[in-house]
N, C-alpha and C positions, 0 to 999 in steps of 0.2 A: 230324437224325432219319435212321434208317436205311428203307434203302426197299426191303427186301428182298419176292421175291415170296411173295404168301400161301402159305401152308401152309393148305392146304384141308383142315379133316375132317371137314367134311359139310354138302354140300346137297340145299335140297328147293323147294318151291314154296308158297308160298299164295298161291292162285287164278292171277294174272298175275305175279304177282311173285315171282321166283328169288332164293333165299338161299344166301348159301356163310357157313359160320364156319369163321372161319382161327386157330391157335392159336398163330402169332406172337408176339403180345405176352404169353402165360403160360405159354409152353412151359418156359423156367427157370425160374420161380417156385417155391417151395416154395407147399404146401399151406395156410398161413396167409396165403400173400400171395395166390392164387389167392382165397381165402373173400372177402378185402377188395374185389377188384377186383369179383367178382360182388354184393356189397352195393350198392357203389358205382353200377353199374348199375343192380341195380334200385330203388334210390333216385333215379336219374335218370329209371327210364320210368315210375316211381310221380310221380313233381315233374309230368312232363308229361300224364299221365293224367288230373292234381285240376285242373291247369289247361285243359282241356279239360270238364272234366266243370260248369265255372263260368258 
């Protein structure tokens, strides 16, 4: 695994807690493979949301 440092393109706050998104991992991606990965996530913070919500 490469462990290069983030490429930061934007942070902000909610409330106490500080967020940076870095675009490391879909900086080369074409735009179909871009679509995938962000389904992918939100299919993972949808999984943990229902499981929360139980």
């Amino acid at each position: 695994m490469d462990h290069e440092e983030p490429h930061v393109v934007k942070e902000f706050s909610i409330g106490e807690t500080k967020v940076k998104i870095a675009d490391n991992f879909c900086r080369n991606k074409t735009e179909e493979d871009i679509q995938l990965i962000l389904k992918e996530a939100a299919d993972i913070v949808m999984k943990s949301r229902k499981r929360k919500a139980i």
